[in-house]
Residue, then its C-alpha position, 0 to 999 in steps of 0.5 A: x774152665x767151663x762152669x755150671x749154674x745149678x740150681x733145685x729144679x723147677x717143678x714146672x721144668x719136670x718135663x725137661x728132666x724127663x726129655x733128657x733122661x731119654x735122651x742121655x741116661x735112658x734107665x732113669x725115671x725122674x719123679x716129682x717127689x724126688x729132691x732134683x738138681x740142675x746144672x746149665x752151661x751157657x743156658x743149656x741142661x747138661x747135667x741132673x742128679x737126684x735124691x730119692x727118700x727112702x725112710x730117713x735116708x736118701x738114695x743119690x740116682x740118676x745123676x747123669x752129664x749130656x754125652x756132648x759134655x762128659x769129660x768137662x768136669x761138670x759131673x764134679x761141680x755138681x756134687x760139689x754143689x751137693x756137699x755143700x748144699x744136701x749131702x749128709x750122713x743119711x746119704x747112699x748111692x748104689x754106684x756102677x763099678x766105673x764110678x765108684x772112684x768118681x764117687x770116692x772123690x766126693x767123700x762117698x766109702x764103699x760099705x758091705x751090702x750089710x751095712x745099708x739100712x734095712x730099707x736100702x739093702x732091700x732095694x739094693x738086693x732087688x737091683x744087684x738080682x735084676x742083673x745090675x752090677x752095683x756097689x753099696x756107697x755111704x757118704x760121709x764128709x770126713x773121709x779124705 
């Protein structure tokens, strides 16, 4: 099996997120305030996910595998690395149907848009009216 070092990013290494981006997820913007993530195979970065604060809570974005490496399993060690080092309860993600799945196999439940904290649901309102097909996620650790 093909397996990934993660690591928190560098902020010294912020350009290369950003160059990725562009590369392999071109909708997602990376901001230095954001908790960042990063998995390398054999000294390459093929997979990224972040965490934005918003409040108290945070939103998982961006999480994102090269396209030459989807399909490895390293999008799952990722976010098994995140629920063993930052995922809790104050954690959301706003999942494109496709993933939802995904998501649900790292203890993420699908909620009611009503459901989200104040400050969430607003950007969640913001983004479904921009014409992006989301759904509300909150992760919780005892889900099976």
């Amino acid at each position: 099996m093909n397996s990934l070092t993660i690591s928190r990013l560098d902020p010294l290494k912020y350009p290369l997120i950003t160059r990725f981006y562009k590369t392999h997820y071109p909708v997602a913007k990376a901001k230095r305030d954001e908790l960042t993530f990063v998995g390398y195979h054999q000294e390459q970065l093929v997979a990224v996910v972040r965490f934005r604060s918003i409040e108290q809570y945070r939103l998982l974005t961006g999480m994102a595998v090269a396209q030459s490496h989807r399909g490895s399993g390293f999008a799952h060690q990722l976010m098994r690395f995140c629920q063993a080092q930052t995922l809790s309860s104050a954690d959301y993600c706003f999942a494109y149907p496709h993933l939802s799945d995904f998501y649900a196999q790292h203890h993420f439940q699908v909620i009611d848009v009503d459901q989200l904290p104040n400050a969430l649901k607003t950007l969640f309102i913001r983004y479904t009216n921009s014409g992006k097909n989301l759904i509300p996620m909150h992760y919780l650790a005892d889900i099976q």
